[in-house]
VEXTORKE-87950 format. One line per 8 residues: number of its first residue (from 0); their letters; for each residue x, y, z of N, C-alpha, C, O. Coordinates in steps of 0.2 Angstrom, whole numbers. Layout:
BEGIN
NUM = a = X,Y,Z,X,Y,Z,X,Y,Z,X,Y,Z  ...
//
This chain:
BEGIN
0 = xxxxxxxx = -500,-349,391,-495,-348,386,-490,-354,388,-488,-355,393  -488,-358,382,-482,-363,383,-477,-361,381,-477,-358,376  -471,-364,385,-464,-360,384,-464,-365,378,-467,-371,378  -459,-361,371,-458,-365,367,-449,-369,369,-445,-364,370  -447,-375,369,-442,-378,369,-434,-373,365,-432,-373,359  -430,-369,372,-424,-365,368,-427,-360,371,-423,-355,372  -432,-358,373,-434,-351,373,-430,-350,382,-427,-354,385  -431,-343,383,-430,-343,389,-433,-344,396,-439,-345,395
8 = xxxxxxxx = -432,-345,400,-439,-345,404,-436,-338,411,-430,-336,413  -441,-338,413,-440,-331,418,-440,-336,426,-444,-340,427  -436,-335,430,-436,-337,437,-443,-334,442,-446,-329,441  -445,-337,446,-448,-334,452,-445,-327,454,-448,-321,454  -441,-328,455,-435,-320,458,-436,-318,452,-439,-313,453  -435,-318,445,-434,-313,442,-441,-311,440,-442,-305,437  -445,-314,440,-454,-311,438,-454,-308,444,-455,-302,443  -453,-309,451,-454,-304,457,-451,-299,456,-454,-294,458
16 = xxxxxxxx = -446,-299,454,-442,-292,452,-445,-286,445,-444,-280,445  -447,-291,442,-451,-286,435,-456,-282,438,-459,-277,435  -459,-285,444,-464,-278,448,-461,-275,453,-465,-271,456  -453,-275,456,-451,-271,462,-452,-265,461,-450,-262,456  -457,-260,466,-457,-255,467,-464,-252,463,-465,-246,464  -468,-257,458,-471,-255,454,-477,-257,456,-481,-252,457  -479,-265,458,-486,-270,459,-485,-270,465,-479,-270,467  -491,-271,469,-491,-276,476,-497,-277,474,-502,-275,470
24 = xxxxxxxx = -496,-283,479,-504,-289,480,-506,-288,485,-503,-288,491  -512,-288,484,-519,-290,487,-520,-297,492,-518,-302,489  -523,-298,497,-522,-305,498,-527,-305,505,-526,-302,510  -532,-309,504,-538,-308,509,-533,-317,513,-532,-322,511  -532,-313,520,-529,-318,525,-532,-320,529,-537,-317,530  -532,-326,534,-533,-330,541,-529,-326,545,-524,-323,544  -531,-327,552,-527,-323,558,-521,-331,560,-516,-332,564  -524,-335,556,-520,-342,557,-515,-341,553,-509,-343,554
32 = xxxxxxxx = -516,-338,548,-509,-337,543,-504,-333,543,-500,-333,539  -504,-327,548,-501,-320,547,-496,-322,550,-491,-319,548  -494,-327,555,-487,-325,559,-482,-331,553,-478,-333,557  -482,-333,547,-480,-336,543,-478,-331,539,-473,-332,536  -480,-324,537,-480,-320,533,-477,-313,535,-474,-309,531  -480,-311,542,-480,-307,546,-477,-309,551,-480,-310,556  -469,-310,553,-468,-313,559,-467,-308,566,-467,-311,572  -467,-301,564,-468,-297,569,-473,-295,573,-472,-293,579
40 = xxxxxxxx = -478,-297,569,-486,-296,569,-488,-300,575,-488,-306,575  -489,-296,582,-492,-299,589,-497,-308,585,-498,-310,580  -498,-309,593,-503,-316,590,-510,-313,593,-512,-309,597  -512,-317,586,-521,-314,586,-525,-320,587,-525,-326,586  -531,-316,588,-534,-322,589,-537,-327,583,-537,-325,578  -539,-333,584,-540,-337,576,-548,-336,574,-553,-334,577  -547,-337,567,-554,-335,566,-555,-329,562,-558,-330,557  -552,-322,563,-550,-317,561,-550,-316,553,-545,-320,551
48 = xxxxxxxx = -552,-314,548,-552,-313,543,-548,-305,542,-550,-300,544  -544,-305,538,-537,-299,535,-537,-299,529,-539,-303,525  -535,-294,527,-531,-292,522,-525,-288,523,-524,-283,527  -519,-292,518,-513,-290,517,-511,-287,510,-512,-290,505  -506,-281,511,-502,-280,506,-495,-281,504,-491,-277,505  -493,-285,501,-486,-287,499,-485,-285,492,-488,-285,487  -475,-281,493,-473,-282,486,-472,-285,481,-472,-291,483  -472,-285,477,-470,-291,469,-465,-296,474,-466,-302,475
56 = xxxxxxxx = -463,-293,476,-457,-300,479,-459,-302,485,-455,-306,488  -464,-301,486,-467,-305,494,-467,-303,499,-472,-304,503  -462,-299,501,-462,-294,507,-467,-289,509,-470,-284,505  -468,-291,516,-475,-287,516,-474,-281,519,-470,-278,522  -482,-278,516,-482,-272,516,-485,-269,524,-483,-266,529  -491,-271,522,-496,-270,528,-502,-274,529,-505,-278,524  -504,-274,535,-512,-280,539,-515,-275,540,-513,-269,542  -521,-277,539,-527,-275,541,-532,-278,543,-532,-284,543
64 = xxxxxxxx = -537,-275,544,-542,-281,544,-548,-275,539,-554,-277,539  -547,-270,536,-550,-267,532,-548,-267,523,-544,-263,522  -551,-270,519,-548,-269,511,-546,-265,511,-540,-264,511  -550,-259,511,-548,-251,507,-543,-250,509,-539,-248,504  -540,-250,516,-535,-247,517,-529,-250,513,-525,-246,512  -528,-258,511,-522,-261,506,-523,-257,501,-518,-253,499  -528,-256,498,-529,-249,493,-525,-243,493,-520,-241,489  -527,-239,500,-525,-233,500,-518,-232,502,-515,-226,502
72 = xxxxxxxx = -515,-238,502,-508,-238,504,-504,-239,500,-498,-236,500  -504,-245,494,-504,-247,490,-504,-241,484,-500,-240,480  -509,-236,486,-509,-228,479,-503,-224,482,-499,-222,478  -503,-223,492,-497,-220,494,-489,-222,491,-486,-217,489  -489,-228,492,-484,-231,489,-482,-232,482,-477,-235,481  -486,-228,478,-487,-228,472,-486,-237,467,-482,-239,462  -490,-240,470,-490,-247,468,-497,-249,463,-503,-249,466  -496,-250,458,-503,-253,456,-505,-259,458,-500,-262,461
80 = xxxxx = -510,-262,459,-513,-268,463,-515,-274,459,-516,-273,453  -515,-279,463,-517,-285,458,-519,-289,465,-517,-288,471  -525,-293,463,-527,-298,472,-527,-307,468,-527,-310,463  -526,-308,476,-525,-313,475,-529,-317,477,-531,-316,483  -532,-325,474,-538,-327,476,-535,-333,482,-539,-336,485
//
């Protein structure tokens, strides 16, 4: 889609917003990348292959290191899912 010139365009913040409470994503992670995303998250070992759930606006949900469970938490939460590649 190309914005046509005069149209509006939407901010990062406000497309993050048009899924608060609604989307989260999907996001197959590195144990190298988590304490960037996850700063509370103990340190792991490298190598490690994860999956995380974030809401529309970034803020993360939950690590795992099992898909389904972003799934099953994500239905808790009553969030529909989108992944990310």
């Amino acid at each position: 889609m190309i914005a046509k010139p005069g149209k509006n365009r939407l901010s990062a913040h406000d497309l993050a917003m048009l899924g608060a409470g609604k989307i989260g994503y999907i996001r197959k992670m590195r144990s190298e990348e988590v304490s960037a995303r996850f700063p509370q998250a103990p340190a792991l070992d490298p190598g490690l292959e994860l999956w995380a759930l974030f809401g529309a606006d970034g803020t993360p949900i939950l690590l795992t290191d099992n898909r389904s469970s972003t799934f099953y938490r994500a239905a808790e939460d009553e969030l529909k899912t989108v992944s990310l590649h």
